[in-house]
Every structure is written in C-alpha cells, then in structure tokens.
C-alpha positions as CSV (number, residue, x, y, z in Angstrom):
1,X,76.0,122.9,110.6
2,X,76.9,126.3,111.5
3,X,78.0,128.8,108.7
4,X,78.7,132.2,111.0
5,X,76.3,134.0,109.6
6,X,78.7,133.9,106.2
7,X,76.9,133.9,102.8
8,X,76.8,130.1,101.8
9,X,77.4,131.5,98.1
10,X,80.8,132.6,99.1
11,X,82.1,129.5,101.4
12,X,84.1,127.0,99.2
13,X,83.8,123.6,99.7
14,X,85.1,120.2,97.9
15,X,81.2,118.1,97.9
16,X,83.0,115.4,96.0
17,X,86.2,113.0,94.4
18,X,86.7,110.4,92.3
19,X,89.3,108.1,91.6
20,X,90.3,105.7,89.3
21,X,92.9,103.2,88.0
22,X,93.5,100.9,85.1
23,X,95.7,97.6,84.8
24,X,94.8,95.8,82.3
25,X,92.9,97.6,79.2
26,X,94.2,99.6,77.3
27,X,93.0,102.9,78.0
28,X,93.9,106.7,77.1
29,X,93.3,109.4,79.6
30,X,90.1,111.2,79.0
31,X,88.9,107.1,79.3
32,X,90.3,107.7,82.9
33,X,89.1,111.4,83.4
34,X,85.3,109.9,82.5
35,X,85.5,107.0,84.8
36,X,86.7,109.5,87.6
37,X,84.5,112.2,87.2
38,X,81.7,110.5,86.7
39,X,82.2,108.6,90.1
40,X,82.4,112.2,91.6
41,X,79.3,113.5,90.2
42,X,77.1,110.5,91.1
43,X,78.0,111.7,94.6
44,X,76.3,114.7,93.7
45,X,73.8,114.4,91.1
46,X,72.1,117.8,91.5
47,X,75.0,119.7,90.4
48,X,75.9,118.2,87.2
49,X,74.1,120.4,85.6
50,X,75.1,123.5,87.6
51,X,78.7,123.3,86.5
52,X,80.3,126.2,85.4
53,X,83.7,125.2,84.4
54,X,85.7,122.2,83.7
55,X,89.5,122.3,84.4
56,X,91.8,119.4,83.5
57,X,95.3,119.3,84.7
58,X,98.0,118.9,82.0
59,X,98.7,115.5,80.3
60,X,102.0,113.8,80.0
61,X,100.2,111.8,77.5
62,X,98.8,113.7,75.4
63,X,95.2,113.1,74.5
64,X,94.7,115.4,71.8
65,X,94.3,118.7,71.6
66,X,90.9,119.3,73.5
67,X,90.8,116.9,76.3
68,X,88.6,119.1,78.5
69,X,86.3,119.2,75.8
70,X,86.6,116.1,74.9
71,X,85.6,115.4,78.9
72,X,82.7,117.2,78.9
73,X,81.1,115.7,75.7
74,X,81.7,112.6,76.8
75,X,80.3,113.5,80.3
76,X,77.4,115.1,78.7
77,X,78.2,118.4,80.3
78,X,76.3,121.4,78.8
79,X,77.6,123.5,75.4
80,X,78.1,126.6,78.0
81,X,80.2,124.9,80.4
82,X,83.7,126.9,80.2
83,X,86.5,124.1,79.3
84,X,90.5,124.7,80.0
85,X,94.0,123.0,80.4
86,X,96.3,123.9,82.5
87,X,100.1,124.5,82.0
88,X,102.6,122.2,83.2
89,X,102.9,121.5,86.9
90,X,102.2,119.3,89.8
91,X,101.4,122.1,91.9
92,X,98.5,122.9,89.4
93,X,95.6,121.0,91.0
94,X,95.7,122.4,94.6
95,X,96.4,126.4,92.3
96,X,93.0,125.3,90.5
97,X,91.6,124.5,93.8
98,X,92.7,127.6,95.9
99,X,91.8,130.0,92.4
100,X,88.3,128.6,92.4
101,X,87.8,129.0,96.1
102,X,89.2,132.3,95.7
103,X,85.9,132.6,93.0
104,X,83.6,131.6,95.2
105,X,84.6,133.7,98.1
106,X,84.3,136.8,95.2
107,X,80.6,135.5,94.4
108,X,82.0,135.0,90.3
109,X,81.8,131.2,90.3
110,X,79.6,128.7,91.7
111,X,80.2,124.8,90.4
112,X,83.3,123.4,89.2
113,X,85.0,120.5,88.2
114,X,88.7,119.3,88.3
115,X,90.2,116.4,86.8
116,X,93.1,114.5,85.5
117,X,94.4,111.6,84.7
118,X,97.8,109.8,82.9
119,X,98.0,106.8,80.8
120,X,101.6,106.0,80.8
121,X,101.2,102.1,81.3
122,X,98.6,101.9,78.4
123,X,100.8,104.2,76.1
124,X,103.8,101.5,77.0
125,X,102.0,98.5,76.6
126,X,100.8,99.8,72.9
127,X,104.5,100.8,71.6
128,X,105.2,97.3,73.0
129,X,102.6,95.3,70.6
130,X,103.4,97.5,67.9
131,X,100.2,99.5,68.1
132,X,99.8,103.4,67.3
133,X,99.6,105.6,69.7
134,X,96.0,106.7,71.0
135,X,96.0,110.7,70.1
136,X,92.5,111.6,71.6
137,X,90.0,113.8,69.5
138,X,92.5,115.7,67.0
139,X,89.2,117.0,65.4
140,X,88.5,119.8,68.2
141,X,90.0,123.5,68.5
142,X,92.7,123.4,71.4
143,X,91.3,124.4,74.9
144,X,92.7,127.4,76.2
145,X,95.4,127.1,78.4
146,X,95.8,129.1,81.9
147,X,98.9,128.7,84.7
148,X,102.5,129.4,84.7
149,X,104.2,128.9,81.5
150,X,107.7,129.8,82.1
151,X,110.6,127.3,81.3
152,X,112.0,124.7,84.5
153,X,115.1,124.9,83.2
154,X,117.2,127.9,81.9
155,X,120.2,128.1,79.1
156,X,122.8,126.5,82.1
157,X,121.0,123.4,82.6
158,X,119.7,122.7,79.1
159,X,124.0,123.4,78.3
160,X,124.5,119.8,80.5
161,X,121.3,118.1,80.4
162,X,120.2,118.5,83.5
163,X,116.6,118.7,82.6
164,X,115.1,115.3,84.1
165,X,113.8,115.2,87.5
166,X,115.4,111.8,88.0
167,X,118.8,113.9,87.2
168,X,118.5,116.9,89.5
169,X,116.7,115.9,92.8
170,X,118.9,113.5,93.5
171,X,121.7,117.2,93.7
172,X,119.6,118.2,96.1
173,X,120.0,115.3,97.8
174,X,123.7,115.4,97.4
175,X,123.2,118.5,99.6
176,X,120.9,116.8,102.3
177,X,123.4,114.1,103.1
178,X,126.5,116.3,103.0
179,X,124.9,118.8,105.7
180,X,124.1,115.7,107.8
181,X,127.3,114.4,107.4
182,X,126.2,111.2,106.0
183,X,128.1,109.2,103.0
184,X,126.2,107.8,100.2
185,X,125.1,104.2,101.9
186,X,124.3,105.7,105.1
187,X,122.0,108.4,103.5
188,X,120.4,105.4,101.9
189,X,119.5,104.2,105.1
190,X,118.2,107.6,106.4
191,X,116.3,107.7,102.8
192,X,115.0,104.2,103.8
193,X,113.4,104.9,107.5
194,X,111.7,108.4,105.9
195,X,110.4,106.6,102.8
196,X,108.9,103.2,104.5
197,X,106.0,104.7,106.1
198,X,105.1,106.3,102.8
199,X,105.1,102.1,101.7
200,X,102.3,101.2,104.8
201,X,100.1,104.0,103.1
202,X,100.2,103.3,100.4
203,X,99.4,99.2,101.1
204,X,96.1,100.4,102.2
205,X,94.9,102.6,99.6
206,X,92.5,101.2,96.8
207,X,93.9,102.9,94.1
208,X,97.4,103.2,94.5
209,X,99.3,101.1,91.8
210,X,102.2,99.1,94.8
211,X,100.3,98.2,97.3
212,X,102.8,96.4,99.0
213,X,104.3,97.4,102.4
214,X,108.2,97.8,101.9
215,X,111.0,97.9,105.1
216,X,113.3,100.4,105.3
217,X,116.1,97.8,104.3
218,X,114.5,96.9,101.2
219,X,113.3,100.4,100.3
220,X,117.7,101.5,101.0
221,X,119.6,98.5,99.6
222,X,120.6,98.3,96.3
223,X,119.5,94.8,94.9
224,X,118.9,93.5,91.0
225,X,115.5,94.8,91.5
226,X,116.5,98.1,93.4
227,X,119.0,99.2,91.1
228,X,120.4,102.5,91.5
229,X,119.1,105.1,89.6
230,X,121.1,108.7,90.2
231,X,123.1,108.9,92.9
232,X,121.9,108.5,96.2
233,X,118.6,106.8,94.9
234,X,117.1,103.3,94.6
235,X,114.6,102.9,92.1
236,X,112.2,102.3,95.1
237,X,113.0,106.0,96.0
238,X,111.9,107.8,92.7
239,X,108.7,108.7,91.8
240,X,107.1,105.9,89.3
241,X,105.1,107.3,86.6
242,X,104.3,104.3,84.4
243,X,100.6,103.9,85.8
244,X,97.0,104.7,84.5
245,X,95.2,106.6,87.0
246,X,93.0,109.8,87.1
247,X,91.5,111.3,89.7
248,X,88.9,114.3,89.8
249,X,87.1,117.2,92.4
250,X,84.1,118.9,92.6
251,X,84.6,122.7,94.1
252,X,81.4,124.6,94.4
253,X,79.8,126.9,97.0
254,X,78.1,125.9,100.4
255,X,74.7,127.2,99.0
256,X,75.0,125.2,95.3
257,X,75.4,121.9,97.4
258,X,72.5,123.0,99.7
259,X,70.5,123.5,96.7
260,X,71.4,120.0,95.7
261,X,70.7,118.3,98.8
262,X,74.5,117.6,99.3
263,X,75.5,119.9,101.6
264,X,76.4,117.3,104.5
265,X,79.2,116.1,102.2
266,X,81.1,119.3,102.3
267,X,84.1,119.7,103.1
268,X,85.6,123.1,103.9
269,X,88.3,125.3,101.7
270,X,90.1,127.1,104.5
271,X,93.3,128.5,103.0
272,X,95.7,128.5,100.2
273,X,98.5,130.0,99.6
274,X,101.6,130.0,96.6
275,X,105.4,130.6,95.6
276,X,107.7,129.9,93.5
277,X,111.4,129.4,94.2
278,X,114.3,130.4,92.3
279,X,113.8,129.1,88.9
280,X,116.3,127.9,87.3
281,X,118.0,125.1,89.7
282,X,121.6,126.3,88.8
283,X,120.8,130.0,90.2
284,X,119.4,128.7,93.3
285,X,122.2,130.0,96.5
286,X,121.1,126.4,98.2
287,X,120.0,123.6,96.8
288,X,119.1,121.8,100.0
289,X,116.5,124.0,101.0
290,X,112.9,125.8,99.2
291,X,112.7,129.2,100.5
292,X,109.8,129.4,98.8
293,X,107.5,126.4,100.7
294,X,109.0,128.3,103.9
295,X,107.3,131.3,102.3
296,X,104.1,129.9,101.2
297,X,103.8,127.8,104.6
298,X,104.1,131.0,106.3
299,X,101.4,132.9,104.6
300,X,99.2,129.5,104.0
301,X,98.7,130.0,108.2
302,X,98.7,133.2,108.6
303,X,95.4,132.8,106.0
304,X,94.0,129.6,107.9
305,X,94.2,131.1,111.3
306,X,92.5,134.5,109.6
307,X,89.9,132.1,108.5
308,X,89.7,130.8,112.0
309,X,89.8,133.7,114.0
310,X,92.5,132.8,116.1
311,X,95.8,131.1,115.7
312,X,96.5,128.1,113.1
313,X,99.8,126.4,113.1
314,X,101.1,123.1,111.9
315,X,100.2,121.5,115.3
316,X,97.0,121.9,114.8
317,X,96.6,120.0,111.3
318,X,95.4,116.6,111.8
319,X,96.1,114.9,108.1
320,X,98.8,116.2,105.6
321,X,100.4,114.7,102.3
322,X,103.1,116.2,101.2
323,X,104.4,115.8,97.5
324,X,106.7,113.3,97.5
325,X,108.5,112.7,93.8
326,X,111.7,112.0,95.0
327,X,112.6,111.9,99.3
328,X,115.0,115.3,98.8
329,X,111.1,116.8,98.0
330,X,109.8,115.7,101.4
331,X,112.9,116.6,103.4
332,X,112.9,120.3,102.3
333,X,108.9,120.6,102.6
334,X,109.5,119.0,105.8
335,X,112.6,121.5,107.2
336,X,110.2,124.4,105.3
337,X,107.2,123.7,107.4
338,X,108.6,122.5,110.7
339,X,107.7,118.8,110.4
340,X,109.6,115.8,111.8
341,X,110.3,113.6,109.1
342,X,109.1,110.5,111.9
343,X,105.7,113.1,112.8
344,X,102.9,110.8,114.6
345,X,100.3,112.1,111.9
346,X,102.0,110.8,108.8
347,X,103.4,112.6,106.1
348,X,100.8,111.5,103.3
349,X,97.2,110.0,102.8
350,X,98.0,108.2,99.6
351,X,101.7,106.7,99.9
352,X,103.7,109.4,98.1
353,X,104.3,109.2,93.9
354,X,106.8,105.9,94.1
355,X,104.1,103.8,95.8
356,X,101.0,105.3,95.1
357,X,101.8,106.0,92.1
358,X,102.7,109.5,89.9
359,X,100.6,110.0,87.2
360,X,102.2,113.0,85.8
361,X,101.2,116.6,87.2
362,X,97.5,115.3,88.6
363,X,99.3,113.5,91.5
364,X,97.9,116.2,93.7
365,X,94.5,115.5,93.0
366,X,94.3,112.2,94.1
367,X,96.1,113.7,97.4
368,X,92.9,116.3,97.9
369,X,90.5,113.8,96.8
370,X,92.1,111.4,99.8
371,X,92.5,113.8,101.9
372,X,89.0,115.3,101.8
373,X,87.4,111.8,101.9
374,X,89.4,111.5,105.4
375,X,88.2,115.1,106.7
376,X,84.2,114.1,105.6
377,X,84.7,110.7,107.3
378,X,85.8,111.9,110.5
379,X,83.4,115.4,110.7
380,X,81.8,116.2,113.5
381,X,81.5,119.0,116.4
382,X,85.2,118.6,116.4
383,X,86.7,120.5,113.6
384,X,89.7,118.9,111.9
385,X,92.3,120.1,109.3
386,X,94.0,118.6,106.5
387,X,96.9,120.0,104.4
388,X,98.3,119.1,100.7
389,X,100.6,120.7,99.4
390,X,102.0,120.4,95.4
391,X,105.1,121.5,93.4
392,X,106.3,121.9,89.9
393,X,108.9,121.5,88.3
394,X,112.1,120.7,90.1
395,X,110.9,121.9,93.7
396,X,110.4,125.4,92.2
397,X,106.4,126.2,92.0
398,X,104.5,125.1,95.1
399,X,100.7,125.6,96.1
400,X,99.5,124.7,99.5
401,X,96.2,124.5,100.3
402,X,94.1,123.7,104.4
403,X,90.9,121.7,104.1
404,X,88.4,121.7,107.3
405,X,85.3,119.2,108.4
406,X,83.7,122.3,110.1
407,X,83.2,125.8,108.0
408,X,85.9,128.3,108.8
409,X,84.5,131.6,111.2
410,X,86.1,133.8,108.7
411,X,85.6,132.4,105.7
412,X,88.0,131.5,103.0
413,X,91.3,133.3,102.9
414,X,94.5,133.2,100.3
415,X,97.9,134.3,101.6
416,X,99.9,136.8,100.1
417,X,103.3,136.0,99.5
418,X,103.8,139.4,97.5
419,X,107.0,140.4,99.6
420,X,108.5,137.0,100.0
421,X,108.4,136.2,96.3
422,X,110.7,139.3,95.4
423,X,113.0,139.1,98.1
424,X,113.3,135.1,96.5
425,X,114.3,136.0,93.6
426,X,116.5,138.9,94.5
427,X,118.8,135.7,96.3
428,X,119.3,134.2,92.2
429,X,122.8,133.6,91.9
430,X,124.5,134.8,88.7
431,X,125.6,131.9,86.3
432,X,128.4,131.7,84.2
433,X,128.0,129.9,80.6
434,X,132.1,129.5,80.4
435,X,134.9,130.5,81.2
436,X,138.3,131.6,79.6
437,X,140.9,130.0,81.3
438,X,140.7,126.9,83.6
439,X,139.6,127.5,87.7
440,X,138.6,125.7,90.5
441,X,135.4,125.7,91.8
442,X,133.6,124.8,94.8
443,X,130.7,121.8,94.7
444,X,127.6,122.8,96.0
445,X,125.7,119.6,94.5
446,X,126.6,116.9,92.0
447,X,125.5,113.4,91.5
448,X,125.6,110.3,89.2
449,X,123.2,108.4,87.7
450,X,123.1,104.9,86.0
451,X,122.8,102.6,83.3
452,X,120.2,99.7,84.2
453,X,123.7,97.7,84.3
454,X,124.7,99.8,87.1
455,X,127.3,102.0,84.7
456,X,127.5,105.2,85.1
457,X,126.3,107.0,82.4
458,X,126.7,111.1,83.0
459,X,127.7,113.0,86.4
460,X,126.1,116.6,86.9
461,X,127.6,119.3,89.0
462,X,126.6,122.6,90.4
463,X,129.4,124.5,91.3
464,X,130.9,128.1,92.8
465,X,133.7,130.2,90.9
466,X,135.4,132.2,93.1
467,X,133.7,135.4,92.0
468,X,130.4,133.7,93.5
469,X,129.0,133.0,90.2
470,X,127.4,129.7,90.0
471,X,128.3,127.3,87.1
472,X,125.8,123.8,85.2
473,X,128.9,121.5,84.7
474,X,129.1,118.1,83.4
475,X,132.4,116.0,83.1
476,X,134.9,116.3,80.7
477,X,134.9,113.0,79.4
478,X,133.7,109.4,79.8
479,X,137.3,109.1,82.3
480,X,135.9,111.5,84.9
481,X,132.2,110.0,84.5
482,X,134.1,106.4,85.6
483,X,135.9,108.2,88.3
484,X,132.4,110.2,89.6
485,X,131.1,106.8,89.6
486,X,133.5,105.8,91.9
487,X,133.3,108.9,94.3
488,X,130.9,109.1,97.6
489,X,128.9,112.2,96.3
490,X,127.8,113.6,99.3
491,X,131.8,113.6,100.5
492,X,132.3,115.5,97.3
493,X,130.0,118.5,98.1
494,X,131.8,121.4,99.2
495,X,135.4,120.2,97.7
496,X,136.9,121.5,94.7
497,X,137.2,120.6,91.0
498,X,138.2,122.0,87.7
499,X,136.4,123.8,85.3
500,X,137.7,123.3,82.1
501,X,137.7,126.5,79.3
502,X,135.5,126.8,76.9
503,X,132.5,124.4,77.4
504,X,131.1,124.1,80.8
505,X,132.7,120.5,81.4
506,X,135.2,119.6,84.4
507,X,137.3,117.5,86.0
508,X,137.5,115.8,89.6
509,X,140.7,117.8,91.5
510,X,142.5,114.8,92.7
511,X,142.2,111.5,91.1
C-alpha cells in the first residue's frame, strides 16, 4: 500500500461497519446501536480504546435523552470519549463522515465512531400489547447536539399541512410525470421499471427488512396490498420506516489503523461535498428538480479529482447508492448527477429505503457501511470508487461523499459550494399567505393522497399568482378533495385553478 508520501495521520479512512436488524424482540435503539457497533469494533480491536468521539445520528424513536452516552457506557467506551447527537436529517451520516475526514486531514481528530439505529417495529409492537413505551436512560444530561437545525417546512406549508414526506414527494413527482408527458398510470409504470432493480438489491442483502425481488408490474399496479398512497405512489414506492435496524462506522486515520494492525482494512475517504436547496418546498421555482445535488455533485468531483490528481467524473465511479425515500428522490439525484435511471452499475448497494428498509435519518449509514464493505472486498492495484450520497428533509439538505480501495494522490479534499449556495437561495420564490379577492393560479405541483380504503383524504397544491408569487393551497372543501381524487394529477400541472380569499384554500377551474 502506497500512501504518496502523505502523512498517514492525515488520510481518512472507514477501517470498519456494522450492521444489524431485529424481528422478533422487542428492542429499543441503543439495544441496536450496541449490537452494531460492537460488530464494528471487533473488526478492529486495537482502536476501541483510541476513540475520540462517538457520534449518533438522530432518533425517530427517541431513546432518551443521552443515547450517545448511553452507547458508550454500554460499550464500555472511556469517561473522556466526547459523546453527541446530531440534528435531524438523513443527510447527517455521510456530513458526520465528510466533517471527521475533514478532522483528520487537519491533524485534530484521530478515532471515531458513527452510529444509529431506529426501533419503529419494536415501538409498534409494544403500543400494540398495551405495553409502555421504552424511553431509554432519562437519568443522564442531554448530549449536545451539532448539525443544521433549521425548520423543513416554513409558515406556507405548516398553513396546509404539507409537512409529511409521504405528502410532498409525491408533488414533486406530479412535476416529473407532467414534464414527461406521462398521465398518472403510465408514470406508475415508468416508477415501476426504475424502482424494480432497487427490489433485486435489496433480495440479496442480509440485513435489509423485504428481501423479496419485486417486477416492475407488481412494484406499479395498484392491488389490495399495493394501495395507493399519495398520488402517483404505491405503497411499494414509499420509503417503509417500520423496521428495527442500526447500522454503525468507524472513521479514523491511516496511521491509528496501522498502529492497530488494521490498516489492510481501510478503505479511503476521497471527497465530500454539501448543499442545501431552497428550503421551504413552496419557495422552491421547480419542484422537479435539486439545484442543490447539481451543486454539491459538481463540487464533490471537482474535490475527488483534486484528490486524484487528475480528472474524476461520474464515469469513473464504480458503486453508487443514491437515497432513495420516495422514486421522485432518485430521479432528481439522477438528472442532478448525469445518471441513467437504467445505468449498468446500479443505483444502490442496499435496495433503497422501501426495500431495504428506512430506519429514520441513519439510512445512510447502512449505505457507507455497504458500500465500503464492497470497495474493501474488491481492493487491489486497481483503484475503485464508490459514491453515497444523503438528503434531509424534503430533498432540501444533501451530503455526498467518494470512497476509494486505493489512497487518494492528494489526499482528502471537501468541495466548496460557497458560491452555488447563495446564488440557490437568491432563486426563493416569494410566497403569498392569502389573498384579498379570488385569482387564478397556475399549478406547478399538486397531488392526492388516500385513505387505506382508497378515499381520498386531502389534495395539496403548489401554485403561481400572476405576480409570480408562489402560493401552499389545499382544497376548499371535502367537494373538491372528491373531485382531485378523480383528476389525473400530472394532466393538472401547469393548468389553472382558483384561489379562494381569505384562507389559502382553492378550487379546481372546471369541474
């Protein structure tokens, strides 16, 4: 192994992952963290007591408030050790990853650990048997908290509801199918050939929670047990986040594994890179597409081929996953970053978060932990490169991170996406919270989602005033939620309806 004459305390690496998954006992998730990270560190026994800090991803379910803590005591991690949560996020674990490779490359941090974990199906299967809900340790001091705090949702959306992400990717799909010219069923179909692959993954993969291999046709048709869910969506679409899995890293530097007689499982921190899109989902000037994964993609290779001395582009990435909550997610990573949606490499190691499973904001960690497990099998004289990439929110904070089997010539690098952030938010549309006097309004996303009946139940719209104000709207009454219900969305994108005075509510133009 060749290091370029680089200072081994200052090349990142990932030495080690853990995974784990629970479906049967009834577990909480600093149970799973301990059963992850402890596989992780019995891969690398010389470093447990080198560790510097312990990160854990933000839980879902909450475990009290101290689950890092809580982690480490149970681990039997030393007093010292530095213990933190992080805010919420499912770009958060590749952030953690690219900040403590940013660290190592400074010479400030040596050993560290990141985990997380969710216990949704546990935290079910109590409320079902009438149990109490497992709170963790509530005797401990909260762990400090680091990330981005802001809101995912501003004063417009919160006027509507349209805070859940089973409520507002599917507008973005709305957008999708109307630019390809595609009504509802057959953007199912499209949905179906993009998602299936994702299924064969997924089939393969010893912890994810379906591992069943789905066809397109069953993935896209609507059955008893493929109900629709929002508008274009089949439940088989849609991230599933009742499972019990946790999944864990171990970052240090070259020289800490070398100490520790590890250093032939390392596996090299290239790049990483970050943006954020415009918040709030009603400001955004086009739903269909993330500016800011075109952003952070851009500066992500423009760091990896600085770390390589020479040009890196996505050709030359040999393993990818690409977050995948909901297929309107992959479609606009996909356009961002110049992908195929049918590419010959695959578009995710695990099987995405509605086969793998999406245990809350840690999804992305079991995506590294996979992907670096790939890059260690295959090393060699042959370098290869892996990508994940994670977002938060509502396709609004991304992280993307490049992964080698060889050490980069340059050392790790993190792109700046200084510029491309403020000319990304300079594009925020102005929103309006009402108006005075009834106007039409142009679409530019909407959608409907259902009852487990197959009613529908509420019918969000983004849509333009004629002063180019964006407006949050949801329908008048339960009349125009039956009507939406009846409506091909995608045809309704870019057509006109009425918003009402007074509270953001409208109505269809022509019924």
């Amino acid at each position: 192994m060749t290091t370029h004459s680089l200072d081994p305390e200052r090349i990142p690496v990932i030495i080690a992952s853990g995974q784990a998954i629970e479906r049967e006992a009834l577990v909480n998730p600093v149970d799973l963290m301990v059963r992850a990270t402890q596989q992780a560190l019995d891969d690398v026994p010389g470093l447990r007591d080198r560790i510097d800090r312990l990160s854990v991803v933000d839980i879902m379910t909450k475990s009290g408030p101290a689950p890092a803590t809580e982690l480490a005591e149970r681990l039997g991690l030393a007093r010292e050790v530095a213990r933190e949560i992080t805010t919420v996020g499912g770009n958060t674990p590749q952030w953690l990853v690219s900040r403590a490779a940013s660290e190592i490359a400074a010479g400030t941090l040596s050993v560290t650990v990141i985990a997380g974990a969710e216990a949704i199906r546990s935290s079910r299967d109590r409320r079902n048997q009438g149990m109490t809900r497992d709170e963790g340790r509530t005797d401990l001091p909260a762990d400090p908290q680091v990330g981005d705090d802001l809101p995912g949702f501003g004063p417009a959306e919160m006027a509507v509801a349209m805070l859940a992400p089973v409520h507002v990717y599917p507008l973005f799909e709305s957008v999708l199918a109307s630019r390809a010219g595609n009504d509802a069923a057959a953007h199912r179909q499209v949905l179906g050939a993009l998602m299936a692959p994702f299924t064969t993954v997924a089939a393969k993969h010893p912890y994810a929670w379906f591992a069943q291999e789905r066809s397109a046709s069953e993935i896209a048709t609507p059955s008893q047990d493929n109900r629709i869910v929002c508008e274009p969506y089949t439940k088989r679409m849609t991230a599933f986040l009742g499972t019990d899995q946790a999944a864990s890293l171990v970052v240090c530097s070259l020289a800490a594994a070398q100490r520790a007689g590890v250093a032939d499982r390392a596996v090299f921190i290239w790049a990483g890179a970050e943006a954020v899109d415009v918040r709030f989902v009603a400001s955004r000037p086009d739903p269909g597409r993330s500016p800011a994964i075109s952003a952070a993609g851009d500066a992500l290779f423009a760091a990896a081929s600085a770390a390589a001395q020479g040009s890196i582009g996505i050709d030359d990435i040999d393993r990818m996953d690409i977050y995948s909550c909901f297929p309107s997610a992959v479609q606009m990573a996909a356009a961002a970053l110049g992908l195929a949606h049918d590419d010959a490499r695959g578009l995710t190691v695990t099987g995405g978060l509605p086969y793998f499973g999406g245990p809350g904001n840690n999804y992305t960690t079991h995506g590294i932990a996979t992907l670096t497990d790939l890059l260690r099998e295959g090393s060699g004289s042959d370098t290869r490169l892996g990508m994940a990439t994670g977002l938060g929110w509502f396709v609004t904070k991304h992280a993307l991170g490049i992964y080698g089997s060889n050490p980069p010539p340059g050392g790790f690098h993190r792109g700046d996406t200084t510029q491309a952030q403020a000319a990304i938010d300079a594009t925020a549309v102005e929103t309006a919270a009402s108006l005075d006097a009834a106007e039409s309004a142009t679409v530019v996303a909407a959608t409907v989602w259902r009852d487990n009946d197959g009613t529908p139940a509420g019918a969000p719209v983004i849509a333009r005033l004629a002063d180019g104000r964006h407006m949050a709207l949801a329908p008048a009454d339960d009349d125009e939620v039956t009507a939406m219900g009846a409506t091909d969305i995608p045809g309704l994108v870019g057509g006109t309806v009425v918003v009402q005075a007074g509270e953001p509510r409208y109505r269809l133009a022509e019924r």
